[in-house]
N, CA and C of each residue as an Amber inpcrd file, in Angstrom:
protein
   501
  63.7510000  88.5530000 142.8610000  64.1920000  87.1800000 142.8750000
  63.3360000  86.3430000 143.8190000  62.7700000  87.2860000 145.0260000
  61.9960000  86.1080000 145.6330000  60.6380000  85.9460000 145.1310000
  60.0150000  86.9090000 144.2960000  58.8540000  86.5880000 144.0690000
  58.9240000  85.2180000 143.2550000  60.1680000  85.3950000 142.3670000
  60.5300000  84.1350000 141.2640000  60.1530000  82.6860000 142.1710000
  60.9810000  82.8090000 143.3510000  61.3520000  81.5140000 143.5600000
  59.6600000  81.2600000 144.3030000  59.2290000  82.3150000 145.1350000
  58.1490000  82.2120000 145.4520000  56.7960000  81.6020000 144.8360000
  56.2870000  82.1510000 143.1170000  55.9740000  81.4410000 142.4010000
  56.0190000  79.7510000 141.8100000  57.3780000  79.8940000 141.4880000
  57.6440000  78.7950000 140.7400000  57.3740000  77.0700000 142.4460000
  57.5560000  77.7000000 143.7690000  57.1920000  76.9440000 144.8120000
  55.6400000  76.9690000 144.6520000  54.7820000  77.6290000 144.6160000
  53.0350000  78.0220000 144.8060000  53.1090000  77.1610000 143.4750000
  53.7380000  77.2740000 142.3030000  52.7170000  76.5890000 141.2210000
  53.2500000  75.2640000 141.4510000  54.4420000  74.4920000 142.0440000
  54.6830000  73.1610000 142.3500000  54.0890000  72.4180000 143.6960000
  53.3850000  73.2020000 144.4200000  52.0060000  72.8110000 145.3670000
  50.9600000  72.5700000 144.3170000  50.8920000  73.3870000 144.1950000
  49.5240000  73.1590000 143.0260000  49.2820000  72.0140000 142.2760000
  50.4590000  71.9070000 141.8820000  50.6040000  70.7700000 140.6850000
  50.2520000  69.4760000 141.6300000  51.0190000  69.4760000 142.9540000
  51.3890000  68.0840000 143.3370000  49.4950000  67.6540000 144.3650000
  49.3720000  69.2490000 144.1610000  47.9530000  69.0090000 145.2350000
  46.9390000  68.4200000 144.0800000  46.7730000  69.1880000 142.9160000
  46.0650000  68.8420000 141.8740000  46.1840000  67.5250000 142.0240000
  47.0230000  66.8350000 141.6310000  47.6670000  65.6370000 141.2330000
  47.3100000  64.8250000 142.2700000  47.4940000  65.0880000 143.1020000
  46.8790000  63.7250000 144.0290000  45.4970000  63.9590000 144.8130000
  44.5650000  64.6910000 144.4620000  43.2760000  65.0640000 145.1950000
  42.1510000  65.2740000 144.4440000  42.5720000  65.6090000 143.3400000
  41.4850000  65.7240000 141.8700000  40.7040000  64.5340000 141.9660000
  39.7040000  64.4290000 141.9890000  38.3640000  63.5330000 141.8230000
  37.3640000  63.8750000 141.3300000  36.4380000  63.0760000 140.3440000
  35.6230000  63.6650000 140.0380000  34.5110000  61.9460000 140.2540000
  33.2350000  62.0870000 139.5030000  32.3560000  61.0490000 140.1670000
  30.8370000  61.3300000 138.9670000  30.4020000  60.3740000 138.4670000
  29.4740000  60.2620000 137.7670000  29.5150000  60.7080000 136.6850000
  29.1920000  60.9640000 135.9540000  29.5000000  61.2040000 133.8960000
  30.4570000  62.8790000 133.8630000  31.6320000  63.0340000 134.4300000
  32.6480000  64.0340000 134.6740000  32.9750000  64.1030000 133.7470000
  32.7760000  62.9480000 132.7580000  33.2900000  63.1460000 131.0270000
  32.0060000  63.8600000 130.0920000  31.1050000  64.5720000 130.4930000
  30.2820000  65.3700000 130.1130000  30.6170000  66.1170000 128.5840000
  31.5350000  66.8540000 128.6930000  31.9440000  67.5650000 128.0470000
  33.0740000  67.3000000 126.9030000  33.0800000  65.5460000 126.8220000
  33.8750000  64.8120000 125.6790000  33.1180000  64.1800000 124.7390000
  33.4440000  63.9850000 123.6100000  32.5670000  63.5410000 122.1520000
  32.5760000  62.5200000 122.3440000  31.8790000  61.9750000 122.9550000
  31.8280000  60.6710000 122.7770000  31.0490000  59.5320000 122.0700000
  31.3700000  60.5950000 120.5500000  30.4580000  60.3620000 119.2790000
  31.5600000  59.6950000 118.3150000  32.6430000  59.5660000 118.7990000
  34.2740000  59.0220000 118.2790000  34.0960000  57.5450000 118.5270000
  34.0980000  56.8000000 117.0770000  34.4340000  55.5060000 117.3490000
  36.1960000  55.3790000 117.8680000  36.3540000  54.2580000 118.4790000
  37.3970000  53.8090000 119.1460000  38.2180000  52.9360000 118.1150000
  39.4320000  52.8540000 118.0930000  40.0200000  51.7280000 116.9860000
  39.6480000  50.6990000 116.7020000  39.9980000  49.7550000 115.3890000
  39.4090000  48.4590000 115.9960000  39.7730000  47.4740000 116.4330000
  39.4280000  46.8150000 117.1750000  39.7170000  45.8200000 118.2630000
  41.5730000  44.7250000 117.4510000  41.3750000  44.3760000 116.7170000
  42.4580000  44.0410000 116.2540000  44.2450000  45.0230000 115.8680000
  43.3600000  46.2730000 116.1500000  44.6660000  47.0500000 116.5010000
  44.9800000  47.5520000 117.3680000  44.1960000  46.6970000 118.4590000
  44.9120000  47.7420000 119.6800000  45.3200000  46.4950000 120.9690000
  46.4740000  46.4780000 121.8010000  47.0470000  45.9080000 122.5670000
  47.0150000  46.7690000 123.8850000  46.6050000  45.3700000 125.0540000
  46.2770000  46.4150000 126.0940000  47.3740000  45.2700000 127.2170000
  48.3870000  45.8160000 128.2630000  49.0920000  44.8480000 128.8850000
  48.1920000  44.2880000 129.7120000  49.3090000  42.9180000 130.0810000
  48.3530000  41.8600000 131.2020000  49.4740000  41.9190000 132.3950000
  48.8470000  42.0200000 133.3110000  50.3120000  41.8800000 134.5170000
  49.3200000  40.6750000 135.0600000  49.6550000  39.7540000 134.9740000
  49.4520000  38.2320000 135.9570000  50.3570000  37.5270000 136.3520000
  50.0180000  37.2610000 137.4340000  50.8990000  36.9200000 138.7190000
  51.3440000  36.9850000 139.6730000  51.4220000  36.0630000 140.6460000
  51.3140000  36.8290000 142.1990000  50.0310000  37.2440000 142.7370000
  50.1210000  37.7940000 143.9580000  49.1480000  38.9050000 144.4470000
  48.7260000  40.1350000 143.7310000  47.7240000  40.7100000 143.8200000
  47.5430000  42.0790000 143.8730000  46.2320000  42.0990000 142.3280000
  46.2710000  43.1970000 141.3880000  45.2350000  43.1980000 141.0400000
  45.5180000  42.3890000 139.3840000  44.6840000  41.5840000 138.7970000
  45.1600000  41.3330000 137.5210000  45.1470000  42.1470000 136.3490000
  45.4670000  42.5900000 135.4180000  44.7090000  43.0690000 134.5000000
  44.5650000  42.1160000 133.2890000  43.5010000  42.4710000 132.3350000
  43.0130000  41.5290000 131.5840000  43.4240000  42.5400000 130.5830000
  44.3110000  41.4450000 129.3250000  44.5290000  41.9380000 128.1610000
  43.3320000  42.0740000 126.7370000  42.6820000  42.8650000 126.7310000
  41.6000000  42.7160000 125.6410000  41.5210000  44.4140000 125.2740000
  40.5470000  44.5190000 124.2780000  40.3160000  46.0240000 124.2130000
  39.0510000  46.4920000 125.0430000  38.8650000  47.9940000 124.6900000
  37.8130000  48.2780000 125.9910000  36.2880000  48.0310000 125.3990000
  36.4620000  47.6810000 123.9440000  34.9310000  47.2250000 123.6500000
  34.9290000  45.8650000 123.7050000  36.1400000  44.8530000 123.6600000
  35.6320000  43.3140000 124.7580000  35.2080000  43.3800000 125.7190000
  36.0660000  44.6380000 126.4990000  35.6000000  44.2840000 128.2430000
  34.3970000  45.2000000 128.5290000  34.1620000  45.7900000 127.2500000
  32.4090000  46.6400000 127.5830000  31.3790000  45.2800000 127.4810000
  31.2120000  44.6940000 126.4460000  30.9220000  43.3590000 125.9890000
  30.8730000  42.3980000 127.4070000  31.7800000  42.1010000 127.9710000
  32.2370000  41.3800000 128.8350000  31.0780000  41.7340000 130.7910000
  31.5080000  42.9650000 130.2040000  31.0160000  43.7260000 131.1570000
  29.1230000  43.6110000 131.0410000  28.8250000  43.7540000 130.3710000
  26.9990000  43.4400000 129.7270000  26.8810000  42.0260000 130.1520000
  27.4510000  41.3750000 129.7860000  27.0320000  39.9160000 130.3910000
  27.5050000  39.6310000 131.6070000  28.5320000  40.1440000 132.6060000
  28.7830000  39.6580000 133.6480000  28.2510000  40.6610000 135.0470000
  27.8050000  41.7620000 134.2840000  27.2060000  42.5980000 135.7590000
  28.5700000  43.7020000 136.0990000  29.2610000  43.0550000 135.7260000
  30.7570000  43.9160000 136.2080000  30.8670000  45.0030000 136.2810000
  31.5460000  45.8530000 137.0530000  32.2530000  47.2960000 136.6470000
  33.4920000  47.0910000 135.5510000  33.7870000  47.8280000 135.0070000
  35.6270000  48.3170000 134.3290000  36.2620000  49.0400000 135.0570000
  37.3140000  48.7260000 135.6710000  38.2920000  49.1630000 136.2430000
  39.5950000  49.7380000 134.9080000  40.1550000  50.8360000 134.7620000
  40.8830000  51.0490000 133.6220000  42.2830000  52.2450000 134.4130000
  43.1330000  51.5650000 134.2980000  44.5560000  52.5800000 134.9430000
  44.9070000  52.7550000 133.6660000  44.7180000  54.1910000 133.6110000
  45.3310000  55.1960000 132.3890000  46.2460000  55.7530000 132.9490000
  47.8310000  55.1360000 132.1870000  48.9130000  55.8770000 133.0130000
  49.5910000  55.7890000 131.1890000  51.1580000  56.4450000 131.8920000
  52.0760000  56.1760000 130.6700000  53.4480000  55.9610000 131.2690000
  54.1830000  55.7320000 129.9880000  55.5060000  54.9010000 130.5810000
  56.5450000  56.0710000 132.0120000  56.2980000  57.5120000 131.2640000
  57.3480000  58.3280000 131.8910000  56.3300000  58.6080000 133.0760000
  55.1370000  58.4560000 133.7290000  54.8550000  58.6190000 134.9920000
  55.4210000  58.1780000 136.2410000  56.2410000  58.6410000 136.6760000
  56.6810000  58.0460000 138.6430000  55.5840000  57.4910000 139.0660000
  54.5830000  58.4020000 139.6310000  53.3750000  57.9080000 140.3020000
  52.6010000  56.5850000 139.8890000  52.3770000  56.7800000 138.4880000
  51.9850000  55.4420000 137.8680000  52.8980000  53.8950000 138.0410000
  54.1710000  54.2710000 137.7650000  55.1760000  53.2880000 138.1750000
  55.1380000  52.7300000 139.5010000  54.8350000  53.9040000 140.8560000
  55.0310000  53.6490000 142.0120000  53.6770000  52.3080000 142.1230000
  52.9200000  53.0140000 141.9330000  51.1970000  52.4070000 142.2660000
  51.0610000  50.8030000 141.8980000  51.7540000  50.7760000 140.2040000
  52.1510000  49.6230000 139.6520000  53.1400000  48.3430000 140.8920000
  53.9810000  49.4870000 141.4900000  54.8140000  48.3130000 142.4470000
  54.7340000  48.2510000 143.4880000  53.2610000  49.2030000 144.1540000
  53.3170000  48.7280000 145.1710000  51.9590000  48.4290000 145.5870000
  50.5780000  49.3920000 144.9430000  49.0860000  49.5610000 145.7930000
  48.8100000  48.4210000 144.6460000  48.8660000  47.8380000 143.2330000
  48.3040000  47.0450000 142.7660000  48.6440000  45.9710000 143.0240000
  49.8720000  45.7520000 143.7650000  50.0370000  44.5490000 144.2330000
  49.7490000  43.8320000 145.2100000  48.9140000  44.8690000 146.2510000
  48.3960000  44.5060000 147.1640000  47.4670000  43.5180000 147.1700000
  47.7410000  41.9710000 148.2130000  46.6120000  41.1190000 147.7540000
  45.4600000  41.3450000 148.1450000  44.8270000  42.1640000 149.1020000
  43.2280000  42.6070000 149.6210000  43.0870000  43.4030000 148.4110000
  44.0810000  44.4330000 147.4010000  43.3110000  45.1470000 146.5970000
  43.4270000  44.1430000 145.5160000  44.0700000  42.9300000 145.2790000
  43.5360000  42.3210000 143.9180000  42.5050000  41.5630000 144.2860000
  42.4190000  41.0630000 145.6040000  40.9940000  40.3820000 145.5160000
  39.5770000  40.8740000 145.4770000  39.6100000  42.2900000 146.3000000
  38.3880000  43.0510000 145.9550000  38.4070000  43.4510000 144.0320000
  39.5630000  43.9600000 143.9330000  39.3940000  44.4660000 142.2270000
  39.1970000  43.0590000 141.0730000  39.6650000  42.4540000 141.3630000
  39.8520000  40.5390000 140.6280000  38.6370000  40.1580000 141.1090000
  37.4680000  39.8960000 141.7200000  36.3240000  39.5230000 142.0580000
  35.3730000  40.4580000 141.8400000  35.5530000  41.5820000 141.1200000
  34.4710000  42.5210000 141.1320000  34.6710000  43.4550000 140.2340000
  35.8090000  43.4740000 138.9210000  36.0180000  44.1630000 138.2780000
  36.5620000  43.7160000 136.7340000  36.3810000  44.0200000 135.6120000
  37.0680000  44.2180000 134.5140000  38.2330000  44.9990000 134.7560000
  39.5480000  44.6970000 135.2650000  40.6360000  45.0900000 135.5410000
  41.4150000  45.4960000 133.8170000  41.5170000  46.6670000 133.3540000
  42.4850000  47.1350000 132.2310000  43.6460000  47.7060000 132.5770000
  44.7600000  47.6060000 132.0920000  46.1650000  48.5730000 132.3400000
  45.8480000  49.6330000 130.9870000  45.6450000  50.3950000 130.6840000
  46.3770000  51.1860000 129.0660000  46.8700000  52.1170000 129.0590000
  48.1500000  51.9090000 128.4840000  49.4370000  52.9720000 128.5070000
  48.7270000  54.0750000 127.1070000  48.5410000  55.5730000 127.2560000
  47.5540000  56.4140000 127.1890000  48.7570000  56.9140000 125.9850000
  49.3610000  56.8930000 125.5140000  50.1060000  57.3080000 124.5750000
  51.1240000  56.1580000 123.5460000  50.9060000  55.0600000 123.8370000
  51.5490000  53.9700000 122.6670000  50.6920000  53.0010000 122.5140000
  50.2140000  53.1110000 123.2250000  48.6510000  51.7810000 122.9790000
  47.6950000  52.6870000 121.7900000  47.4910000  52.0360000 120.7110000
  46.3460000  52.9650000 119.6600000  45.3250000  52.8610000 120.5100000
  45.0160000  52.3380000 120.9530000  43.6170000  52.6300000 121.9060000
  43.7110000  53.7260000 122.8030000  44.9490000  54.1410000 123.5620000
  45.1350000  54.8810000 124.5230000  44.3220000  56.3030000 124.0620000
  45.3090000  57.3300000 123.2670000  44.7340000  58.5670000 122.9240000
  43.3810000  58.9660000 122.9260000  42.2130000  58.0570000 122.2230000
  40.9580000  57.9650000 121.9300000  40.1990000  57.6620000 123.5230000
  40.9870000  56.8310000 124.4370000  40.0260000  56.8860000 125.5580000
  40.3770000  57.8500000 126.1370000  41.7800000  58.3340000 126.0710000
  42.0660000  59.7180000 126.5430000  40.9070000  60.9850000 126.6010000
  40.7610000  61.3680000 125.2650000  39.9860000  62.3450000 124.3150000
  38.4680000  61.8250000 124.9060000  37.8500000  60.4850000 125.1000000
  36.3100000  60.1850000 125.4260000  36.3900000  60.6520000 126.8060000
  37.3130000  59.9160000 127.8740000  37.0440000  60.2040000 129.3190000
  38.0000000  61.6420000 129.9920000  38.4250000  62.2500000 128.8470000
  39.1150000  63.7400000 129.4620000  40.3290000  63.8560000 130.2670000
  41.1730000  62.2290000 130.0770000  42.1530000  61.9760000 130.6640000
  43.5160000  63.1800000 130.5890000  43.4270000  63.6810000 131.3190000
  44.1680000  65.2010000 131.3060000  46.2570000  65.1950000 132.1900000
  45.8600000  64.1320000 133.1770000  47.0090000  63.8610000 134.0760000
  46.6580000  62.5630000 134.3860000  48.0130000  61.9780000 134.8550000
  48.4200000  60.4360000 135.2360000  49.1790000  60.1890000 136.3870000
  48.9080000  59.5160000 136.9380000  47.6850000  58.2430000 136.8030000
  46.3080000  58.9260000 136.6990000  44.9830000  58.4130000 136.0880000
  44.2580000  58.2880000 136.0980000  43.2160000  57.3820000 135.8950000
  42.8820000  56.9750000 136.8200000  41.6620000  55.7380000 137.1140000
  40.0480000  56.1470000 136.9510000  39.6770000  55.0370000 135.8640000
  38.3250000  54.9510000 135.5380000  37.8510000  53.8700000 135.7160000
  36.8610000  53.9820000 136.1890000  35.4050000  53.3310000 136.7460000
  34.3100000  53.5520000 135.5260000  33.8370000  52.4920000 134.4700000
  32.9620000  52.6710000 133.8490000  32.1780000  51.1340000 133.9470000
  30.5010000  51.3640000 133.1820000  30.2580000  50.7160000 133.1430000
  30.0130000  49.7760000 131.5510000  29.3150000  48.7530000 131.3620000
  29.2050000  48.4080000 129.9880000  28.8550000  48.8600000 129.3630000
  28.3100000  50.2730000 129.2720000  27.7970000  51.0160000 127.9630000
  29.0470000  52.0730000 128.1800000  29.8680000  51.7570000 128.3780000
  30.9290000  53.2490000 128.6130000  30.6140000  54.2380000 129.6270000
  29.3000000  54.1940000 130.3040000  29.5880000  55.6600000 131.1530000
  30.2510000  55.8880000 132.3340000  30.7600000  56.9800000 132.9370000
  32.0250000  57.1600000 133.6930000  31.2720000  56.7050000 134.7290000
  31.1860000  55.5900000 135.8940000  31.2330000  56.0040000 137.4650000
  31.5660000  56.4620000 138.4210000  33.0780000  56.7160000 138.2220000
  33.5500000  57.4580000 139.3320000  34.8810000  57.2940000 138.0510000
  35.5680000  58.4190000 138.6650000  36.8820000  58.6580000 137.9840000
  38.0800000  59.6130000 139.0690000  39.3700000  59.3780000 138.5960000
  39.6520000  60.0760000 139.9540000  41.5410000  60.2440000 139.3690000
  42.0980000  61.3760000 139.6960000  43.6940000  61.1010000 138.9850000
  44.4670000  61.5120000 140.7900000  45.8040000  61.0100000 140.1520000
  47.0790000  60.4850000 141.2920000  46.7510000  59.2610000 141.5670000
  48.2290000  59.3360000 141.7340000  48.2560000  57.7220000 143.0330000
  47.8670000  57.4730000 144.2640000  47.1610000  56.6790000 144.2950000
  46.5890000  55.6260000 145.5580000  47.3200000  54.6130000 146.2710000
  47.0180000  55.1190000 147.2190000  47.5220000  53.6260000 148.4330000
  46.3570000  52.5330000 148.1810000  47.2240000  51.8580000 149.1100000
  46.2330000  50.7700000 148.8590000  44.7030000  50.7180000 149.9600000
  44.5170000  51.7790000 150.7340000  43.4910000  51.9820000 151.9090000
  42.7200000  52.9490000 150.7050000  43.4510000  53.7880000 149.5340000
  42.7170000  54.9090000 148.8760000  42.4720000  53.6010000 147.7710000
  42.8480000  53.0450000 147.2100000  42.1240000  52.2040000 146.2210000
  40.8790000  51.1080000 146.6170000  41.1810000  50.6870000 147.9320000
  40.3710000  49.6000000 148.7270000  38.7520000  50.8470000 148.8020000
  38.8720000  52.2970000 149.0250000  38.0820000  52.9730000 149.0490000
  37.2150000  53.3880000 147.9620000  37.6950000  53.0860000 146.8610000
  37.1360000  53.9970000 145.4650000  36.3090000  52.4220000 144.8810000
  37.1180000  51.8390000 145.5190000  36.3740000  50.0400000 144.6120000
  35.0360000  50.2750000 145.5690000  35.0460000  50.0170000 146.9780000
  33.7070000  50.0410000 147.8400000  32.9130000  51.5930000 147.7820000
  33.3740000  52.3990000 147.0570000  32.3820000  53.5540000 146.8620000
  31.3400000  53.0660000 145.3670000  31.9070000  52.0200000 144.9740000
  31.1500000  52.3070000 143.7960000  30.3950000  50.4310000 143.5310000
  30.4270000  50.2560000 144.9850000  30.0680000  48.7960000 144.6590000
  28.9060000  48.1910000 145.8810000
């Protein structure tokens, strides 16, 4: 019986260490097809949270804001979460609302929200960038390639960090 309980504690470290320390950094999506066209732009809905402080996101698909991204110099900022995530929820109410992290991310980023399982777009960026656990945050640029990528939730000192690592 104690090995039981012993286990089932070691694999819920694991999980929670995975989960908030996993990072990866430069084309980590190596090993995804990213020979898959993406839906098309008229079927896919991406949310906008505007208002207030903290970071905006811009409602478009990810080949506007690749587009967008070619002409403005920009990075893509993209929070791949889904509805039943805690962590994602938490981050949502508290590190994106931070106004130092919407002004660094809002002045220097293609800000996306996409919920990774009801958005038709979601699954497919899933499957391109290897989105495996949530939250997960991507950093790409206008041709799609990964810059930095990284899963769990962030404070707002760990998000203020991942924007100035890659800028």
């Amino acid at each position: 019986m104690k090995k039981i309980i012993g286990l089932i504690g070691f694999g819920a470290i694991a999980v929670f260490a995975m989960s908030s320390t996993f990072s990866t950094e430069g084309s980590a999506a190596s090993d995804v097809d990213s020979t898959k066209e993406a839906p098309s732009e008229a079927s896919v809905i991406t949310t906008s949270v505007t208002g207030g402080p903290g970071i905006t996101f811009k409602s478009m698909t990810l080949e506007k804001a690749q587009k967008e991204a070619m002409k403005s110099g920009k990075l893509i900022f993209i929070d791949a979460y889904t509805d039943w995530c805690g962590p994602c929820k938490r981050m949502a109410a508290t590190s994106f609302k931070d106004p130092a992290v919407g002004e660094l991310f809002n002045a220097n980023f293609i800000n996306l929200k996409i919920e990774m399982e009801k958005n038709p777009e979601g699954p497919g960026i899933a499957r391109k960038y290897g989105v495996k656990a949530y939250p997960t945050l991507i950093i790409i640029d206008g041709t799609g390639k990964v810059v930095k990528q990284t899963i769990g939730m962030k404070s707002k000192d760990q998000l203020l960090a991942l924007a100035n690592s890659v800028l």
